[in-house]
C-alpha positions as MATLAB code, in Angstrom:
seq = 'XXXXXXXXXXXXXXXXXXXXXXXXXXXXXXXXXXXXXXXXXXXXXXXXXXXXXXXXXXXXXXXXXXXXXXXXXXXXXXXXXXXXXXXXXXXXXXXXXXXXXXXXXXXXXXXXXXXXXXXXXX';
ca = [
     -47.393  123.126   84.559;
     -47.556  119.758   82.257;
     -49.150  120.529   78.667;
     -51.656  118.551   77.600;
     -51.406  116.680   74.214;
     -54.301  117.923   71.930;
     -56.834  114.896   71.635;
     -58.259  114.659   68.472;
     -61.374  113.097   68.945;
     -63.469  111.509   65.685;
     -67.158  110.235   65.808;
     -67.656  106.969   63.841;
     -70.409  104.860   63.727;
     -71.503  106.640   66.968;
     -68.249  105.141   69.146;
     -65.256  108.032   69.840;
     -62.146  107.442   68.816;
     -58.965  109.233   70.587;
     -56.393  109.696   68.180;
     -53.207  110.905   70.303;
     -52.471  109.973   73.714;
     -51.710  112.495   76.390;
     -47.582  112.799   76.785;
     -45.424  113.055   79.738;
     -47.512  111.786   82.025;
     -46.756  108.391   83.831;
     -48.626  105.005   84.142;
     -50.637  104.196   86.972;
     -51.779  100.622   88.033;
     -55.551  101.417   87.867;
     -58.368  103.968   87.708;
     -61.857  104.626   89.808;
     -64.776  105.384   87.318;
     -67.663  106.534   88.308;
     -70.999  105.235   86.350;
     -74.384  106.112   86.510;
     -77.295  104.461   85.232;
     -79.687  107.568   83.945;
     -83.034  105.139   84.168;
     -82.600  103.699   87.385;
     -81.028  107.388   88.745;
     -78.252  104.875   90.828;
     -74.275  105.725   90.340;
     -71.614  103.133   91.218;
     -68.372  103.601   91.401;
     -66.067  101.119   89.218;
     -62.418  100.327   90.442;
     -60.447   98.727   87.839;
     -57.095   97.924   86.819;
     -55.445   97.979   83.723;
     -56.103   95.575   81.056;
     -59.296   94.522   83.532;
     -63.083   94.395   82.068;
     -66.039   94.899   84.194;
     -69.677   94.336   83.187;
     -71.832   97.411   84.275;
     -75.646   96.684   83.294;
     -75.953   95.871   79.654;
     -72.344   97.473   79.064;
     -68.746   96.789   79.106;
     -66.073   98.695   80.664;
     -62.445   98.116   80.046;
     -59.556   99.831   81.159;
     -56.414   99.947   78.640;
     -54.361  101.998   80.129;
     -54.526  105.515   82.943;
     -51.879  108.083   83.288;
     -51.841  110.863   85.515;
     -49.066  113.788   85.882;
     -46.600  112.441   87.956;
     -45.691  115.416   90.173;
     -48.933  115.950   90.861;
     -51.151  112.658   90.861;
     -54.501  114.194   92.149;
     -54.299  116.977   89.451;
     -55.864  115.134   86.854;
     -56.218  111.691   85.358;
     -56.763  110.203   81.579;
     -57.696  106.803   80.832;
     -58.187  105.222   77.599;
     -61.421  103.068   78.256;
     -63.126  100.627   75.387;
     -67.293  100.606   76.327;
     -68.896   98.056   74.147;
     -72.734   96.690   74.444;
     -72.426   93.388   76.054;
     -74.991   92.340   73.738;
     -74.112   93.061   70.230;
     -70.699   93.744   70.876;
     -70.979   97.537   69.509;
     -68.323   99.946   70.906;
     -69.996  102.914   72.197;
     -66.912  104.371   72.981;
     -62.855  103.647   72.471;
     -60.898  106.237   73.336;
     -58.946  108.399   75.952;
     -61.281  110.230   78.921;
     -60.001  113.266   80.969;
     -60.908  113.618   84.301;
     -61.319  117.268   84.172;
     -63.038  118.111   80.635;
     -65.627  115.166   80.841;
     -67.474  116.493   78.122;
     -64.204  116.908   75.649;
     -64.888  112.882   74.745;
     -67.466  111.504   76.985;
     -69.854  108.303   76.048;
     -72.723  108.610   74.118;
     -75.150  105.929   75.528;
     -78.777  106.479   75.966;
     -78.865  104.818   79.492;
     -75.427  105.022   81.012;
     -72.828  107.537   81.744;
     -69.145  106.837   82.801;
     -66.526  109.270   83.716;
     -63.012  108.887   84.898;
     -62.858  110.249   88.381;
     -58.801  109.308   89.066;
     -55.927  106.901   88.308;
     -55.083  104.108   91.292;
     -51.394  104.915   91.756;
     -51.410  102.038   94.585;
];
């Protein structure tokens, strides 16, 4: 079993910041996110690869970087996203997300939710 890195996760000015990034895991190519617009009740799913920005409603989602453990690729997945109000420019989040502990350092936006769902290893 791969151990997880302890991500020690800050609040400022309401945006999370990760402060260590997950080790021995290796670099995928991409990730699929998975967004869903509270008001409207719609979810989308958002393929992206790294260094890639996509505009999702009045927010911005780019991908840094994704790993994933490597002898086991559909275990889990971590991506370090930066969500910033397309707007203003605000960062409502910059930091790593896990796949399977959403809630350890999930976006705080009043109208959207995005979660990491896996890493694209192709």
């Amino acid at each position: 079993m791969i151990r997880r890195a302890a991500l020690a996760v800050v609040l400022s000015t309401g945006a999370a910041l990760a402060q260590d990034a997950p080790s021995g895991l290796a670099e995928a190519q991409g990730a699929l996110l998975r967004g869903l617009d509270k008001v409207a009740g719609a979810a989308s799913d958002i393929s992206l690869s790294v260094g890639q920005s996509v505009d999702y409603g009045h927010i911005t989602v780019t991908l840094k970087e994704c790993r994933y453990p490597a002898d086991d690729p559909a275990s889990n997945a971590y991506a370090y996203l930066v969500i910033t109000d397309k707007e203003t420019g605000k960062d409502y989040f910059d930091g790593w997300m896990i796949a399977d502990s959403p809630a350890l350092s999930a976006l705080d936006h009043q109208r959207y939710d995005v979660w990491v769902m896996r890493c694209r290893t192709e």
